[in-house]
mmCIF file of the C-alpha atoms, coordinates in Angstrom:
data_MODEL
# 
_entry.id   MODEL 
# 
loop_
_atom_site.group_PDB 
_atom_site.id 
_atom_site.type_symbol 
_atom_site.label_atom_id 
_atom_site.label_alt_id 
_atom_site.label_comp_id 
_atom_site.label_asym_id 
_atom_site.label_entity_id 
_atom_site.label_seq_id 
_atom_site.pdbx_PDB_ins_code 
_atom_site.Cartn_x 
_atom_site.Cartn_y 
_atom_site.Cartn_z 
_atom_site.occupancy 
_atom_site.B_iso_or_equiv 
_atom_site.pdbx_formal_charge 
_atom_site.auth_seq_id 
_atom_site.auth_comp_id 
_atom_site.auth_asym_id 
_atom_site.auth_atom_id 
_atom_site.pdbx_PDB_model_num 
ATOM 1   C CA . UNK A 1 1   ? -42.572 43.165 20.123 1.00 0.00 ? 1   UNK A CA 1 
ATOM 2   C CA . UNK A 1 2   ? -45.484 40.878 20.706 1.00 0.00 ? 2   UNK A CA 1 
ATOM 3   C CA . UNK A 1 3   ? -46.567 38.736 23.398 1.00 0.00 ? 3   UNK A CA 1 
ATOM 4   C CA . UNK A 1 4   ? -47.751 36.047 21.208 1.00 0.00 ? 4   UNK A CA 1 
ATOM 5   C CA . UNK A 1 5   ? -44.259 35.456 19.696 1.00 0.00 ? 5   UNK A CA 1 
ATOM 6   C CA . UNK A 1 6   ? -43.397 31.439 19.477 1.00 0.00 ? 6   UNK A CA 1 
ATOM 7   C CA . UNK A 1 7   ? -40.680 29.552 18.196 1.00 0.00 ? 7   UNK A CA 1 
ATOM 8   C CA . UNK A 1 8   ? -41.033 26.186 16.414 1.00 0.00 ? 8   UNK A CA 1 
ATOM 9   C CA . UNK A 1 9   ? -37.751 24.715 16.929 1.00 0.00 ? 9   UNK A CA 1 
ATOM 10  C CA . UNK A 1 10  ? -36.709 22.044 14.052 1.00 0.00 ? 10  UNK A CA 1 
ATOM 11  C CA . UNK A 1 11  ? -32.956 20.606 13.295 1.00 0.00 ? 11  UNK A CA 1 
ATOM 12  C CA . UNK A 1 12  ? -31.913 23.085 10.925 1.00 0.00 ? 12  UNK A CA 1 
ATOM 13  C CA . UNK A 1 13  ? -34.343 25.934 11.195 1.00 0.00 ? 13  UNK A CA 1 
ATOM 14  C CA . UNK A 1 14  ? -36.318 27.723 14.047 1.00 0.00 ? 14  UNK A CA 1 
ATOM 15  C CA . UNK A 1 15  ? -39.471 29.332 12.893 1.00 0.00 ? 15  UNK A CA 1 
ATOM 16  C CA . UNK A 1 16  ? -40.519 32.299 14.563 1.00 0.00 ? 16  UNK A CA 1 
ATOM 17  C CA . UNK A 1 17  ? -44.197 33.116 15.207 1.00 0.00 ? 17  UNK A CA 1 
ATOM 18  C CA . UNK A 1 18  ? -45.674 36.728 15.910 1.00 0.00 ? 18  UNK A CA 1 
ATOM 19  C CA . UNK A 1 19  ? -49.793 35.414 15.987 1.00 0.00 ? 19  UNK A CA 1 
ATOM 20  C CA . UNK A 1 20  ? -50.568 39.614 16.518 1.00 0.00 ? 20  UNK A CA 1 
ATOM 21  C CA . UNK A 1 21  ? -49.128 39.896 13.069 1.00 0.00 ? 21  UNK A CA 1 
ATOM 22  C CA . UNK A 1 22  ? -50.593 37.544 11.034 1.00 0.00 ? 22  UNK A CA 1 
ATOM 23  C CA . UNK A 1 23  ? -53.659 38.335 9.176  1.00 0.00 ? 23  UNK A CA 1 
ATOM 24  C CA . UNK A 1 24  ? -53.871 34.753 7.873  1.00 0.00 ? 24  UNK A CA 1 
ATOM 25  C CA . UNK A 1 25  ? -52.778 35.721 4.199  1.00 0.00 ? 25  UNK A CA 1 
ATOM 26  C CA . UNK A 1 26  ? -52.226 31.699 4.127  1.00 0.00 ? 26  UNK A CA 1 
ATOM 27  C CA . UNK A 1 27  ? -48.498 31.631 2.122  1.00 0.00 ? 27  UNK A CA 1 
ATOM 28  C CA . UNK A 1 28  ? -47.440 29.734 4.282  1.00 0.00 ? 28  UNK A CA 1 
ATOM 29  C CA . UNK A 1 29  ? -50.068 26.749 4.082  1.00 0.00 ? 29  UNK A CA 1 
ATOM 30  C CA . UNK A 1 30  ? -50.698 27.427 0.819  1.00 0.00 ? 30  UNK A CA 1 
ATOM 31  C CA . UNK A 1 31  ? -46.820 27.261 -0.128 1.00 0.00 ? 31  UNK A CA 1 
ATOM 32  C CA . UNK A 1 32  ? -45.781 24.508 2.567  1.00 0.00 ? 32  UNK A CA 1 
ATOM 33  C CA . UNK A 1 33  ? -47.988 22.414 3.958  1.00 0.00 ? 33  UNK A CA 1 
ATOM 34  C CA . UNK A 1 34  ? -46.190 19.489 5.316  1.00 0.00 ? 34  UNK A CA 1 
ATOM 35  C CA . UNK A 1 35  ? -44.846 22.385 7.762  1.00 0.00 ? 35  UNK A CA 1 
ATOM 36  C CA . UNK A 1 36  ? -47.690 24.704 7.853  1.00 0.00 ? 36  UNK A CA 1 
ATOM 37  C CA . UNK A 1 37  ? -50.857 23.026 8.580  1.00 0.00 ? 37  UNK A CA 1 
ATOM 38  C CA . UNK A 1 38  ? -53.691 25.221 10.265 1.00 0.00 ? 38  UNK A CA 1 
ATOM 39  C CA . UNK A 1 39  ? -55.518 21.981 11.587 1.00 0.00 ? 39  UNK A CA 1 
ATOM 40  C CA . UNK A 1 40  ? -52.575 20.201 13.358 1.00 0.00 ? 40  UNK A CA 1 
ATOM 41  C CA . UNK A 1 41  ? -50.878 21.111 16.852 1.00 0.00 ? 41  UNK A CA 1 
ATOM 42  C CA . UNK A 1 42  ? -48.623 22.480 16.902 1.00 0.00 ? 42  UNK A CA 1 
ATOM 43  C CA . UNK A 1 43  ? -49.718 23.978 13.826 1.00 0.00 ? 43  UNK A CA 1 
ATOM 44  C CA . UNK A 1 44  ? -45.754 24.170 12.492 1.00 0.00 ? 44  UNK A CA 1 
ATOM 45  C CA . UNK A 1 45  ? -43.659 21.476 12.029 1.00 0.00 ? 45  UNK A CA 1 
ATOM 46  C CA . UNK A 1 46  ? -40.015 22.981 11.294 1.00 0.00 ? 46  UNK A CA 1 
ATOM 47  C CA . UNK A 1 47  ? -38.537 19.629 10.155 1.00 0.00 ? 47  UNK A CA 1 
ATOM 48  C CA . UNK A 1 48  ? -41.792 19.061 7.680  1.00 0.00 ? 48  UNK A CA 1 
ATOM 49  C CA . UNK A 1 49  ? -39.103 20.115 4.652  1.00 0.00 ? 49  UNK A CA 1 
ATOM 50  C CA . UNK A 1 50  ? -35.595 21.227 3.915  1.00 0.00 ? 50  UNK A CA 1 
ATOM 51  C CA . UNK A 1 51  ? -34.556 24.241 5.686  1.00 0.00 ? 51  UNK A CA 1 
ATOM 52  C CA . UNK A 1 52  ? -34.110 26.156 2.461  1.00 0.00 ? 52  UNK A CA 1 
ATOM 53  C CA . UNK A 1 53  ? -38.027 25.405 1.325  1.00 0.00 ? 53  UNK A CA 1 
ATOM 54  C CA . UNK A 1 54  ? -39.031 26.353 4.994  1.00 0.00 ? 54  UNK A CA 1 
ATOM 55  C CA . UNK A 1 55  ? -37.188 29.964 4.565  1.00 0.00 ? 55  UNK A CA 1 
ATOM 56  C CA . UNK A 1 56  ? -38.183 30.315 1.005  1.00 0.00 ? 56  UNK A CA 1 
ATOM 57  C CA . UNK A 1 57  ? -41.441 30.115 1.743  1.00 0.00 ? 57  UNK A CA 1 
ATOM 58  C CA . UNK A 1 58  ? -41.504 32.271 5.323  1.00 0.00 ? 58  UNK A CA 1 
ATOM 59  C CA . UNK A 1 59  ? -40.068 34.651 3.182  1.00 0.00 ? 59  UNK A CA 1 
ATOM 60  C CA . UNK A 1 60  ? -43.573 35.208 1.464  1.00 0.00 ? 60  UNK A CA 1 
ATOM 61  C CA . UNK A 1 61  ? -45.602 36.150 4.527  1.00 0.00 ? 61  UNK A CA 1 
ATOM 62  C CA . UNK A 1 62  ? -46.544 39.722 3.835  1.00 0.00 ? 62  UNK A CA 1 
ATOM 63  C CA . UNK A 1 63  ? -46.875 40.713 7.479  1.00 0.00 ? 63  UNK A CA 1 
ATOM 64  C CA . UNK A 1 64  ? -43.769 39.786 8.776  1.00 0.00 ? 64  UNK A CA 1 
ATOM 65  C CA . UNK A 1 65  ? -45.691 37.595 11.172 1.00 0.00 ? 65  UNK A CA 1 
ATOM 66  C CA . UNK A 1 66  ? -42.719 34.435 9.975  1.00 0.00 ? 66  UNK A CA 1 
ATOM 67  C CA . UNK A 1 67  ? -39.464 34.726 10.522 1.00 0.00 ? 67  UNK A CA 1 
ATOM 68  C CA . UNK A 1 68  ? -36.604 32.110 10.787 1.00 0.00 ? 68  UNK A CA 1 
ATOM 69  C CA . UNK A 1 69  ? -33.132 31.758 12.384 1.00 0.00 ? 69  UNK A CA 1 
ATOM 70  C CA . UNK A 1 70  ? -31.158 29.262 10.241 1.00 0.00 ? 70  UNK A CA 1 
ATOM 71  C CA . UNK A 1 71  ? -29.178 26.788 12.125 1.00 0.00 ? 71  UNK A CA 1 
ATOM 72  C CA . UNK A 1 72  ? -27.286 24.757 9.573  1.00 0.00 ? 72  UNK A CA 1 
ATOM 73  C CA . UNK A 1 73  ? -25.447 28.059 8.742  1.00 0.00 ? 73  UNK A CA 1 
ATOM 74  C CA . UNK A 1 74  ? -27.620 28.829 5.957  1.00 0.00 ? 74  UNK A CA 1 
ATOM 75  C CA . UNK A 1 75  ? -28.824 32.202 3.885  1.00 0.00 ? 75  UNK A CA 1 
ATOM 76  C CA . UNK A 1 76  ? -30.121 34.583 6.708  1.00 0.00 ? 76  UNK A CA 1 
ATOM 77  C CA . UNK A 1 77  ? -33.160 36.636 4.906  1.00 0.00 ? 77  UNK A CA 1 
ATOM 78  C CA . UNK A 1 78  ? -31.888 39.035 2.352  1.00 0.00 ? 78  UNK A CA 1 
ATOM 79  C CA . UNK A 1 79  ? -32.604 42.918 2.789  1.00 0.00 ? 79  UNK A CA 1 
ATOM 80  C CA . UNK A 1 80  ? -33.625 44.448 -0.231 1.00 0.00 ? 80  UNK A CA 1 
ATOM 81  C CA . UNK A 1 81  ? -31.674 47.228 -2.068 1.00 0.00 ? 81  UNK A CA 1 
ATOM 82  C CA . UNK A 1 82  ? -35.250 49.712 -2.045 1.00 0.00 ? 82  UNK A CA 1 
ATOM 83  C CA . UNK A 1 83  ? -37.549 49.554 -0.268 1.00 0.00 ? 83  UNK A CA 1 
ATOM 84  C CA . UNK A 1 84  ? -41.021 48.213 -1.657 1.00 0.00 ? 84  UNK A CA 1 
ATOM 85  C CA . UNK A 1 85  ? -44.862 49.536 -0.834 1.00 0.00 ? 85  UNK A CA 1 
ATOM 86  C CA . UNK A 1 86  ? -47.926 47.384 -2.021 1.00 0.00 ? 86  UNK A CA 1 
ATOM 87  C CA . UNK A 1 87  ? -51.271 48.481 -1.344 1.00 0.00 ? 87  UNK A CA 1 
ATOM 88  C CA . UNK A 1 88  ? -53.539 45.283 -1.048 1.00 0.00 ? 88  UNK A CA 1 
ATOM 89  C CA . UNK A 1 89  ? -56.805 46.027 -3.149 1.00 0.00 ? 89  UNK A CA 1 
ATOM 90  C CA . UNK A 1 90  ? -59.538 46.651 0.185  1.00 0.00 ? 90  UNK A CA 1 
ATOM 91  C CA . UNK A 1 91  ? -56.724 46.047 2.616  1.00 0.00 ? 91  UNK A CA 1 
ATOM 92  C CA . UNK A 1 92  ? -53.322 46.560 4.138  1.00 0.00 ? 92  UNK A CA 1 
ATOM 93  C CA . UNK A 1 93  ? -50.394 48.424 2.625  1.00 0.00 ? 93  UNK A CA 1 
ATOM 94  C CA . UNK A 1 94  ? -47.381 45.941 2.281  1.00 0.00 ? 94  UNK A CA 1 
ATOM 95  C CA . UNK A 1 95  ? -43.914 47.301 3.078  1.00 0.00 ? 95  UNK A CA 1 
ATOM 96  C CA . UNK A 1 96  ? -40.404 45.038 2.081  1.00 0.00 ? 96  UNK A CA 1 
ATOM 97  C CA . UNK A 1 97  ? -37.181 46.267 2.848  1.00 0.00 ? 97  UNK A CA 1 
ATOM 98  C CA . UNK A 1 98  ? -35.291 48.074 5.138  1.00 0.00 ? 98  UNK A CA 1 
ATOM 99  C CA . UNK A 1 99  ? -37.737 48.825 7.916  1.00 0.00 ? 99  UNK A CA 1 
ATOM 100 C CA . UNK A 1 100 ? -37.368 50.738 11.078 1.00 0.00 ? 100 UNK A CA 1 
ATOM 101 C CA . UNK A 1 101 ? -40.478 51.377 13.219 1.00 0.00 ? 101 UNK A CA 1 
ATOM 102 C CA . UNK A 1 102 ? -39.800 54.175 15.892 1.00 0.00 ? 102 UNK A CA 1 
ATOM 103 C CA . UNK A 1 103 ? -42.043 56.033 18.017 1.00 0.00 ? 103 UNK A CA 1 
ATOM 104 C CA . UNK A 1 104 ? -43.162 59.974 19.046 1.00 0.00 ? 104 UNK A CA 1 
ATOM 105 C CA . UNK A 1 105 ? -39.501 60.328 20.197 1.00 0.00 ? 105 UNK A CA 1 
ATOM 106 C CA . UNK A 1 106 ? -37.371 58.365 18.182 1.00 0.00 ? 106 UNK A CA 1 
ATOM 107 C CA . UNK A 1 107 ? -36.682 55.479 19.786 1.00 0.00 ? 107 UNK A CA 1 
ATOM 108 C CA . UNK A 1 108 ? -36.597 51.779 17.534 1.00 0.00 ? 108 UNK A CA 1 
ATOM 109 C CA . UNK A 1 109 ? -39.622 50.040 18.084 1.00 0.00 ? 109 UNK A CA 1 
ATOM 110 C CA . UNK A 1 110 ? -39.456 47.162 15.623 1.00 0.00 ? 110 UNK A CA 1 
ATOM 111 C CA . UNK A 1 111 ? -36.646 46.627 12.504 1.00 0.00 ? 111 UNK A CA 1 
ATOM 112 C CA . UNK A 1 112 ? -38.667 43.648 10.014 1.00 0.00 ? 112 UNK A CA 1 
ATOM 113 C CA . UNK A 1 113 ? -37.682 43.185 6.124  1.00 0.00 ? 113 UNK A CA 1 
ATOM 114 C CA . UNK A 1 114 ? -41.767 42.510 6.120  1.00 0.00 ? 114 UNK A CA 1 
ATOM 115 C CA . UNK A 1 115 ? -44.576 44.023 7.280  1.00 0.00 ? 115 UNK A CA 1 
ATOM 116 C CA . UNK A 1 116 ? -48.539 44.457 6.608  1.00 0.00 ? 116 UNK A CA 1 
ATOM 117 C CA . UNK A 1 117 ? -49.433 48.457 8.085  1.00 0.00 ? 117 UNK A CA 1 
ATOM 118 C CA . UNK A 1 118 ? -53.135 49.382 8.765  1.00 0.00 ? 118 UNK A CA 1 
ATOM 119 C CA . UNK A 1 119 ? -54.889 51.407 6.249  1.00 0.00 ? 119 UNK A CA 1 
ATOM 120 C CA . UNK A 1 120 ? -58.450 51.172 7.276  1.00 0.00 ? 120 UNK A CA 1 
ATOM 121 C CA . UNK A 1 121 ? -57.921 53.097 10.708 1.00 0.00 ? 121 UNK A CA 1 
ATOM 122 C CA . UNK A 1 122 ? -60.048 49.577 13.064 1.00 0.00 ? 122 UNK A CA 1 
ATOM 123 C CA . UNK A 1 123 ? -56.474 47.807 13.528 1.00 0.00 ? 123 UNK A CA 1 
ATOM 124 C CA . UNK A 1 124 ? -56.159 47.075 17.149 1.00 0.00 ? 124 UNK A CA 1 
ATOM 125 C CA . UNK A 1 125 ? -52.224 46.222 16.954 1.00 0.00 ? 125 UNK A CA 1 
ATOM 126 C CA . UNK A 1 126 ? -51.698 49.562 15.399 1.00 0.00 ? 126 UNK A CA 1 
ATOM 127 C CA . UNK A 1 127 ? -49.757 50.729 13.332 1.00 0.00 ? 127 UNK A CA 1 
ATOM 128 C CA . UNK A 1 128 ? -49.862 46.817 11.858 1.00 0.00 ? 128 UNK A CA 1 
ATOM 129 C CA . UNK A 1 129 ? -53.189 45.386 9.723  1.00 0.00 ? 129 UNK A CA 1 
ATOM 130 C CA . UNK A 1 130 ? -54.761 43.063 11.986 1.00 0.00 ? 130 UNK A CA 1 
ATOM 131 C CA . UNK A 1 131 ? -57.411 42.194 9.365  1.00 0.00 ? 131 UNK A CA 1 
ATOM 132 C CA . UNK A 1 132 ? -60.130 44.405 11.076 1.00 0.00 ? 132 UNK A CA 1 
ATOM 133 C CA . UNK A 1 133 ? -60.510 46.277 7.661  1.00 0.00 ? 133 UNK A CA 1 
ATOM 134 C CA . UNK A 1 134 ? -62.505 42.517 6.799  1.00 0.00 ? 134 UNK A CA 1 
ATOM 135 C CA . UNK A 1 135 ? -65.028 43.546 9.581  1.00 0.00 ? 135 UNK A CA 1 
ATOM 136 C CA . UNK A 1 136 ? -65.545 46.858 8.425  1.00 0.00 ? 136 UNK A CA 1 
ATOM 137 C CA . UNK A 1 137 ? -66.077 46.802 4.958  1.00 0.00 ? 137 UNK A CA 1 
ATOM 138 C CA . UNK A 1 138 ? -63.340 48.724 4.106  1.00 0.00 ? 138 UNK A CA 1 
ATOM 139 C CA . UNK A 1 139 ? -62.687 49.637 0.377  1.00 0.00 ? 139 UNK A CA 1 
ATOM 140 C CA . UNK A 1 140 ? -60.002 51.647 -1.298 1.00 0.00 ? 140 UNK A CA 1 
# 
């Protein structure tokens, strides 16, 4: 859906990338640094842990911006049972589960487990929080 999707290729694991997505919530560095580190280039290294950890922790990103494609025939990410709406105190409304995105006529746009939707009405990657509602002030 984006054109600033990457891939991060490691031995077990590829770690997919979608930078118009992320609002830099940080799980990821803050849960796995030896992979995710904001200051190194490439700023993912897929073999910096075991593929489980890496997918554990992807699994945490709000947004939807990580993904991962197991390689060593592990646990693809589970889809939960209900579906799950958070709204972030000042900023986006969180959305886990089964999640189809379609547009004015019906067609499938995106289908994520994650995703981080704009509240504040300034996101420029509509309908996904880009973290504009930081610029504006927004509160709720």
């Amino acid at each position: 859906m984006s054109d600033k999707l990457r891939q991060y290729e490691g031995k077990d694991i590829v770690i997919e990338y979608d930078a118009k997505r992320c609002i830099h919530v940080a799980q990821c560095v803050h849960g796995l640094p030896a992979v995710f580190e904001k200051d190194r280039r490439p700023w993912v290294d897929a073999d910096g842990a075991e593929a489980d950890q890496v997918a554990e922790v992807v699994t945490r990103c709000p947004t939807g911006a990580l993904h991962f494609v197991r390689k060593d025939g592990g646990a693809d990410e589970p889809v939960p049972d209900d579906n799950i709406a958070t709204l972030e105190a000042d900023g986006p409304i969180y959305v886990k589960g089964g999640i189809d995105i379609v547009d004015g006529e019906g067609a499938l746009k995106l289908r994520d487990v994650r995703v981080a939707f704009c509240r504040c009405g300034a996101s420029r990657n509509k309908p996904f929080c880009d973290g504009s509602h930081k610029e504006t002030g927004f509160t709720a």
